[in-house]
N, C-alpha and C positions, 0 to 999 in steps of 0.2 A: 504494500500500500504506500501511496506518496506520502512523504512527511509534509508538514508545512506549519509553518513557523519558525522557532530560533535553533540555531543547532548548539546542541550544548558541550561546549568548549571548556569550561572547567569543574569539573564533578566534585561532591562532595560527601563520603561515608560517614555518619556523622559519628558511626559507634570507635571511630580512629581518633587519633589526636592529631594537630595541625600538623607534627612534623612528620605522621605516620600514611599522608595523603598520599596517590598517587601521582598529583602535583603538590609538592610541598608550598606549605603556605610560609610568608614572609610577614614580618612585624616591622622592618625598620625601612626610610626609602633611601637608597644609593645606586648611582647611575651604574654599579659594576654586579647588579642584581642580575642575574640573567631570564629574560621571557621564558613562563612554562607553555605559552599558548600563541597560535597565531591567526588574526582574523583580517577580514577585506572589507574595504569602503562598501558600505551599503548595504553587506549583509548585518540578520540578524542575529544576536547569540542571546546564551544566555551562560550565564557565571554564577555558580552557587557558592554558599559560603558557612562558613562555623559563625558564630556569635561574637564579638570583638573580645570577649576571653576565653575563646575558645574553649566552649564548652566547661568552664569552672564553677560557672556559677549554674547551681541545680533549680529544680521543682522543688525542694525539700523545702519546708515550714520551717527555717532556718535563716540567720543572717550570718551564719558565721562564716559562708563559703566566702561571703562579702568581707569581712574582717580580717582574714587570712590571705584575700587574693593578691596575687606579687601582679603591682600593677607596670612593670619592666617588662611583662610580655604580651601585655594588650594590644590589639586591633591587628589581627592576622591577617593579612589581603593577600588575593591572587595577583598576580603580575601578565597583563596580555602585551602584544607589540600587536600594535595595527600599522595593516600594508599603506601607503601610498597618502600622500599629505599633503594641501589641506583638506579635512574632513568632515562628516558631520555623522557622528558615532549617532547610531537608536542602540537603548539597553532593553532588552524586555525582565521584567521580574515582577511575580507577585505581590502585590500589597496586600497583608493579610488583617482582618481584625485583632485588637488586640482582646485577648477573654479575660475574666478576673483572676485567673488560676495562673496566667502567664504574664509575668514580668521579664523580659530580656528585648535585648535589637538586636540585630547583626550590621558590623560597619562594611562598607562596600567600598575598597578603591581597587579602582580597574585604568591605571597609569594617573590620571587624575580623579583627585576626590569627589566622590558624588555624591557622598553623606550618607543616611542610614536608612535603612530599610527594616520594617515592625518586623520581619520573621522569614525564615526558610524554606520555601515547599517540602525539607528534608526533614524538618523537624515536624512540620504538620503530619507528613503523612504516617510516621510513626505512635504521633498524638492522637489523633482523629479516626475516629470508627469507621473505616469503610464497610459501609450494609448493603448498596449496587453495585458492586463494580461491573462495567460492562468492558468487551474485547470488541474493536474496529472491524476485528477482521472476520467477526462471523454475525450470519443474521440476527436479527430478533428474537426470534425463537429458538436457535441457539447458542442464549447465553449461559452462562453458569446456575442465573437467577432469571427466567426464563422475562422476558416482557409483555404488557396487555397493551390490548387500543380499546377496551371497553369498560365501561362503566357498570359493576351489578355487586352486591353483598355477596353474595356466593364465591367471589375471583378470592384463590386464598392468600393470607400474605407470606412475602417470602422471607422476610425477615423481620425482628422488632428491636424495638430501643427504649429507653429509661428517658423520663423529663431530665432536660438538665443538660445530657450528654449532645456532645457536639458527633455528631454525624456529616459522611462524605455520600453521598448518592453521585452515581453516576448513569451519562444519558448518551443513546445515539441522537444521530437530528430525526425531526417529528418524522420524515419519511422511511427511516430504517437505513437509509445509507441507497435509497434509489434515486436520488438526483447526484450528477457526477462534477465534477471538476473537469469539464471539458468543453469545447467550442461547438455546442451541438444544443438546443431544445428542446430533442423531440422524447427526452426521457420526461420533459414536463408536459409536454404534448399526450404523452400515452401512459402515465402515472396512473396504478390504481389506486383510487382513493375510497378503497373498501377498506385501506388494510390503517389509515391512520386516525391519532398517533398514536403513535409508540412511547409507553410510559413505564419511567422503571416503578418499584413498589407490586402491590402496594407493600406498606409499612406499618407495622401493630405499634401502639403506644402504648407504654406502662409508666403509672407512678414511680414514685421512689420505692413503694410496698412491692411490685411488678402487678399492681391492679390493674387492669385493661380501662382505658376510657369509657364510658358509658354513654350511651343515647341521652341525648342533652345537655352535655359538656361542651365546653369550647376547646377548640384545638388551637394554640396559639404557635406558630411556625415562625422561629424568626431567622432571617438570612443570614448568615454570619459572613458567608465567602461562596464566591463565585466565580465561572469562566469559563474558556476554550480548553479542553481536554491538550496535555501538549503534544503536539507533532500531527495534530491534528485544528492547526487556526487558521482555517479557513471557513468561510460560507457561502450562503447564494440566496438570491430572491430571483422568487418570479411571479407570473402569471397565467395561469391555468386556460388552455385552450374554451372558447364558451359554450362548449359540448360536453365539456369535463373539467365540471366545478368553477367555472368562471371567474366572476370576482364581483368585485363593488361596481368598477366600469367596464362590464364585461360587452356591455351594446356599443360603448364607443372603441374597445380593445378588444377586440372577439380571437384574437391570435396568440397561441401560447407563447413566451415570452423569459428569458436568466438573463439575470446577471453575476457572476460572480464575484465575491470580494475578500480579501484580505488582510490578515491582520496585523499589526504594528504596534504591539501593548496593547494601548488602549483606541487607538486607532485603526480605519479598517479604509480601502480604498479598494478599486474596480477597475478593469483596464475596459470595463463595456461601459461606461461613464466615467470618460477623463476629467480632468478640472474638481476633481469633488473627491475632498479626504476630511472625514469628522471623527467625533470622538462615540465610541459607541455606552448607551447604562445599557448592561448585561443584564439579561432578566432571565428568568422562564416564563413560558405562556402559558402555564397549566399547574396550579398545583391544585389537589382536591384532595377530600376525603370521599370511601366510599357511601354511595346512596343505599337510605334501608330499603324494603321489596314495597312497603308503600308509596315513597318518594320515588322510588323506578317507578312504578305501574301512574304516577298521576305524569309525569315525563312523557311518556308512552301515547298514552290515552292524548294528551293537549297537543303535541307533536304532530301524531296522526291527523287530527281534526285539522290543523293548517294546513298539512303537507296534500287531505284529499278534497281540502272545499276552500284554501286560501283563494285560490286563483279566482273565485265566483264574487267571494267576500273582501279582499283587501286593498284596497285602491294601489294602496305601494308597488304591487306587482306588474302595474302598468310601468312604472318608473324604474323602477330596479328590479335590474332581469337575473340576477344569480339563479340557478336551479340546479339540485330541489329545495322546496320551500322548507323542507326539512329534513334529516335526514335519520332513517328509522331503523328499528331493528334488522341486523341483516347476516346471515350465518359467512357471509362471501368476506374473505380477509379477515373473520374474525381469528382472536389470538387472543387464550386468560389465562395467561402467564403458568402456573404446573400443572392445570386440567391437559389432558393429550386432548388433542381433536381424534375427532371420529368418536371417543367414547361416550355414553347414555347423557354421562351428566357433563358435558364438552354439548352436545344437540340441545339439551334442553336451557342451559343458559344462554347461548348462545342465540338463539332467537328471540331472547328477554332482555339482554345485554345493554345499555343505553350506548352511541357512538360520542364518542367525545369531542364532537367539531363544536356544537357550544359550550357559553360559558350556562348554567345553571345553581342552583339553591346548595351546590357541594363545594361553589367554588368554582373549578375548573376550567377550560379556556377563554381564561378573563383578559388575556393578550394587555394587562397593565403595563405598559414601559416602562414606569416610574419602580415596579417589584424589583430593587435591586439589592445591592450590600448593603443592609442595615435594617433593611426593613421589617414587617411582621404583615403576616395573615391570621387574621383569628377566621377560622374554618367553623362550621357546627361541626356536631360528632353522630351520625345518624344509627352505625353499629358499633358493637362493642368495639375496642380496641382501636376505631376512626378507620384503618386501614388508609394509613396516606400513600397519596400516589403522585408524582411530577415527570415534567418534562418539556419537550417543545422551546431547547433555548434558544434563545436571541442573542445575538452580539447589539444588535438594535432594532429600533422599531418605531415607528411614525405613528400618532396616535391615528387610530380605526386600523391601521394593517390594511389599508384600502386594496390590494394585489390579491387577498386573501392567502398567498404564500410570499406574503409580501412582509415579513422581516426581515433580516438577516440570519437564515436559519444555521445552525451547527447544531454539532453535536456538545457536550460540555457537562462541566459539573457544579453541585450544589453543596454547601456544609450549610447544617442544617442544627437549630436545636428546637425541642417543643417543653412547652409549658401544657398541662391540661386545666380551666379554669372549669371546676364543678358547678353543675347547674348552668352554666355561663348563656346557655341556648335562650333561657328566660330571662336570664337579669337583661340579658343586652340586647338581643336581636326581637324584634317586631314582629311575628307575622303580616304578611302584608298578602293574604289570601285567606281561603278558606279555610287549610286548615295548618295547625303551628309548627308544619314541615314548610310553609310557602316562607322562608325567611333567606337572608344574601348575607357574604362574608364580609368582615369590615377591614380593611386595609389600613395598616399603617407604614407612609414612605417613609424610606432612610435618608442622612443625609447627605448620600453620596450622587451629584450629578454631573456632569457636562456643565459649565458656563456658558452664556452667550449671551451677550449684550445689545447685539442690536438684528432686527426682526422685520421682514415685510409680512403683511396678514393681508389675507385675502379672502372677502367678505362672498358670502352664500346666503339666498332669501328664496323660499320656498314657492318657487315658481321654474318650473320644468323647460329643457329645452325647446319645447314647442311654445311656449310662451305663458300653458295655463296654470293659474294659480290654484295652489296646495294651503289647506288650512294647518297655519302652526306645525307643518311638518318639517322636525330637525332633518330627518335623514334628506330629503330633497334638497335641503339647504347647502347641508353637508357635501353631497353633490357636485352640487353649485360651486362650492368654494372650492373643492380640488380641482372642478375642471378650470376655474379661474385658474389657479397655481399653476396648474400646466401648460396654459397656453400663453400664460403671461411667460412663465420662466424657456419657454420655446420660442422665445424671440432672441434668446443669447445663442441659438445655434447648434441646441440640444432636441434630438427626437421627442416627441410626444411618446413615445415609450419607454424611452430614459425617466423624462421627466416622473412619468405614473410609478416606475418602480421607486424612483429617490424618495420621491414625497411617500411611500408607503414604509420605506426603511429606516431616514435616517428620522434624529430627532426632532423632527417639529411639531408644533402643539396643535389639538384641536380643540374648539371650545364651540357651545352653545353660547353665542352672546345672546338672545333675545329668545322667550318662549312663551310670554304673552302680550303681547302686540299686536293684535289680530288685523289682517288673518296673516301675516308670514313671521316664521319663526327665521331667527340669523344665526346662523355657525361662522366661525372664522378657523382658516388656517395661517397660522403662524409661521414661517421658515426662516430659520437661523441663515444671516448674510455670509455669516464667514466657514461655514462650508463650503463654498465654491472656491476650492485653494489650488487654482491652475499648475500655476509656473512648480511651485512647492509637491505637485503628485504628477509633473510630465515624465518626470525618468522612471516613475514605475509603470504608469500605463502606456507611453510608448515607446521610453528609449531615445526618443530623440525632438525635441521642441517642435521643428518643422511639422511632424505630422500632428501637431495641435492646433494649428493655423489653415484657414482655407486661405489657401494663396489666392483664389480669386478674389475673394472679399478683399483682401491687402491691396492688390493692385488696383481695385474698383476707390480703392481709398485712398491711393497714391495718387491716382490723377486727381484728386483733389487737393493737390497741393500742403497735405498737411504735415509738417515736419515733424510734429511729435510721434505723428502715428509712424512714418519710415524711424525716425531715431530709435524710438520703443523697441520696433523690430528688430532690428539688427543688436541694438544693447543684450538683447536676449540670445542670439547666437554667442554673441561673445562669451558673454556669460558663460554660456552652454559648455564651450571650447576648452574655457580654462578652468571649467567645474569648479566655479563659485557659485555661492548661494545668493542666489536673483531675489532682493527683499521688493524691488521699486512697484511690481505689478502682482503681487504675489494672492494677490482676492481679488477675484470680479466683482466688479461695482454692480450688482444688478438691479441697484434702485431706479425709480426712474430720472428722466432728465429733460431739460428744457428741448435737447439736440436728441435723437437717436443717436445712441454711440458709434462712434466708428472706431476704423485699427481690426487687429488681429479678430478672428470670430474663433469661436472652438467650433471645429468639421464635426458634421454629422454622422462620421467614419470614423472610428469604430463606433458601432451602435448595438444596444443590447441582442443576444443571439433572441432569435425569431425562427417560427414557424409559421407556415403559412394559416389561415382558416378555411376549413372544405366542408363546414356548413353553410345550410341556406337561411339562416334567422335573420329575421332586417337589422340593422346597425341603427345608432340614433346617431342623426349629424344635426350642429349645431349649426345652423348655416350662418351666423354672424361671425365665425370662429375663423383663425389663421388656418389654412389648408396645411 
């Protein structure tokens, strides 16, 4: 399998002492130190390390390792040479939570000082309970700890854990590993979406007594730590053919549609959308608890009634063409986790089974962006023990997931701890039905996010591309405002299928601004300006600046005589030449302006891999819209 990501260049055993490494670690700096490692401009690594006493100071309920420490041998670093100079190093390394049980840092210098980092993935992993672990390289089905895509009390768990304990779960991406790393869509094209997702768990919860949670507790889930599985950081987004599973603008995008993208720490960039490198909050899109057989069967029953009389009843179905209207019991890619298929009790839940494409009253795909490092989910508890179950991560995500495979999906893992809060069903959560199973999980974000200070929004009001007005209806509005964002941001020179996957991926906000006002309700989208980071992501998505410029456009802009726009360009070969780091143009301006800009355009070459559409379903055209 391709690795991807950092190659790790200096290894660290931690049960050895610094002198005992296979690369010896050094303490003091002098120029006749000799390199244990050697690394090249632009690639990734990664360099692990001991604790800047090298493992002296213990876990132990003790300060005496602290009284006695000979501090003449403090802050142990590895020592790299990097090729070819001048440079612009990336490090990749985890930043982990710090727990109450864990007092220690690790110092980091790698030629120059970089300062300190909360902790080790070495030391984590021998801390931290792994209860999923999952292998790359074999299915779903077989893992060690088998994985489900269904939701039913019956699925049994594969493992359990104690409140308190810090736990590692691990995840494939929501398809199983059936969309590829390659220059092809037609594995999104012909995706069965019987079989997803894919969730590790579930997960039993015990008290500190090892009591099992009870029906009407709260499960309280909180993030500790998060991320890209390593050797494995990469992702993809796409858009589902509109014959199979389509999306939010599946009438105006009816063509299956990837992007791929890559990761850089905490940044991730796309060589099928150049110009655009941001910061991704890491989430999952699913975490639940299982549903009791009453909660399945009113699922079931409400589900069915849309999916066989929506179309008669729902006006929305004029508007927004995704199908089916829902998605039901189905034995075709079912998968529950140690039941074998084929046997009595494999057929019989299995045609009971709930499919986990929404989110519902257990939690589950609630696609929050904001669920990252820090955060908590208070879950209800509907059977004994909760049976928690997650998955579906994200490196990032655009609120609504407008693509409907429209994050940035990977594979990746979660550290996890649970509180159970008794009784917690009643103190806190509402029913907001008929009966005191109809109640939703309450979320708490962390406060770990992406910055970004300055913002274009682009306003949506509940009136349809045809012209006719929608009473108070968000989702039309909604609509509205993405098809706004993408045809405004398609005048810098970006496909309209670019644009649709960006605005599904990266971080921009959605909001209901207005919802009584009659009769139009207002959504806005928000997109952060300074992801558009051209010059700053040319040499990974093509190598070479020229093929981010339509030379036509330049020349159409040259006979206008304008000297900054020729200067501009050529400043940027130079640049290029002598591999300096180009600050002067380095974010597109995509605000508007008194002039339509000129100068350089980003080519609409390379553009996201496509498939053709070879159904007959009418398309909606906006006929005021740019072609």
């Amino acid at each position: 399998m391709e690795q991807h990501g950092a190659r790790l260049v200096f290894p660290i055993d931690v049960k050895k002492k610094p002198w005992e490494q296979k690369l010896p670690l050094h303490n003091r700096w002098h120029p006749d130190i000799p390199p244990v490692a050697v690394v090249t401009v632009g690639e990734l690594f990664r360099v692990e390390m001991v604790d800047f006493s090298g493992g002296r100071i213990t876990k132990e309920y003790s300060a005496e390792d602290i009284k006695n420490a000979d501090p003449s041998i403090v802050s142990f670093c590895s020592y790299l040479t990097v090729l070819c100079v001048p440079v612009q190093l990336v490090f990749y390394f985890n930043v982990f939570s710090s727990y109450p049980y864990v007092c220690m840092h690790a110092c980091m210098h790698v030629c120059i000082a970089l300062g300190y980092n909360n902790i080790i993935l070495a030391f984590l992993k021998a801390w931290f309970l792994s209860v999923v672990p999952v292998d790359l390289k074999k299915k779903p089905w077989e893992q060690t700890l088998p994985l489900h895509n269904r939701w039913h009390p019956g699925i049994p768990p594969v493992a359990e854990i104690k409140v308190r304990e810090v736990f590692r779960v691990e995840m494939v991406d929501w398809t199983g590993g059936m969309i590829k790393d390659n220059d092809s869509a037609i594995d999104v094209k012909t995706m069965d979406l019987s079989s997803v997702h894919y969730l590790s768990g579930p997960i039993r919860v015990l008290d500190e007594e090892g009591n099992p949670a009870q029906p009407g507790d709260l499960l309280a889930v909180e993030i500790c730590n998060l991320g890209p599985l390593p050797g494995d950081e990469w992702g993809f987004t796409a858009s589902f053919d509109r014959e199979n599973g389509g999306g939010f603008l599946t009438d105006h995008f009816p063509c299956a549609t990837k992007a791929i993208w890559y990761f850089e720490g905490i940044f991730a960039y796309s060589p099928q959308i150049p110009g655009v490198r941001f910061p991704g909050l890491t989430h999952p899109g699913i975490v639940g608890t299982a549903p009791s057989r009453d909660l399945l069967n009113i699922w079931n029953d409400r589900e069915r009634e849309v999916e066989e009389n929506g179309l008669k009843h729902l006006k929305l179905c004029e508007v927004l063409h995704s199908r089916p209207l829902a998605n039901l019991p189905s034995t075709k890619g079912c998968h529950l986790g140690k039941i074998q298929k084929g046997t009595p009790e494999w057929e019989k839940i299995a045609t009971e089974a709930a499919r986990t494409i929404p989110g519902r009253e257990n939690g589950g795909n609630c696609d929050i962006k904001n669920l990252s490092r820090g955060s908590k989910v208070y879950l209800p508890v509907f059977i004994e023990g909760a049976n928690l179950s997650t998955g579906d991560m994200h490196f990032s995500q655009g609120d609504g997931e407008i693509a409907f495979c429209g994050a940035i999906e990977m594979s990746g893992f979660l550290e996890l701890k649970c509180e159970i809060i008794k009784g917690g069903m009643k103190e806190y959560l509402t029913p907001m039905g008929p009966t005191p199973l109809h109640v939703n999980p309450i979320f708490e974000i962390g406060p770990v996010e992406p910055r970004f200070s300055e913002w274009l929004v682009f306003e949506g009001i509940s009136v349809d591309e045809s012209g006719r007005q929608h009473y108070l209806d968000a989702s039309v509005a909604y609509k509205r405002a993405v098809l706004n964002a993408i045809d405004y941001l398609s005048k810098f020179g970006y496909s309209k299928e670019q644009m649709y996957l960006l605005l599904s991926c990266c971080p921009c906000e959605g909001r209901i601004s207005g919802i009584v006002d009659s009769p139009n309700a207002v959504a806005t989208l928000a997109v952060p300006t300074s992801i558009f980071d051209q010059v700053n992501s040319h040499k990974r998505n093509s190598g070479n600046i020229h093929s981010l410029y339509e030379q036509q456009t330049f020349d159409e802009d040259r006979k206008m005589s304008s000297p900054y726009v020729c200067w501009s360009y050529h400043l940027c070969i130079s640049l290029d030449i002598f591999g300096m780091v180009f600050d002067a143009c380095s974010v597109q301006d995509i605000r508007p302006k008194t002039k339509v800009p000129v100068g350089p355009r980003l080519v609409r070459t390379p553009d996201v891999l496509k498939c053709t559409y070879d159904g007959n379903l009418p398309m909606t055209k906006n006929p005021s819209a740019m072609a």
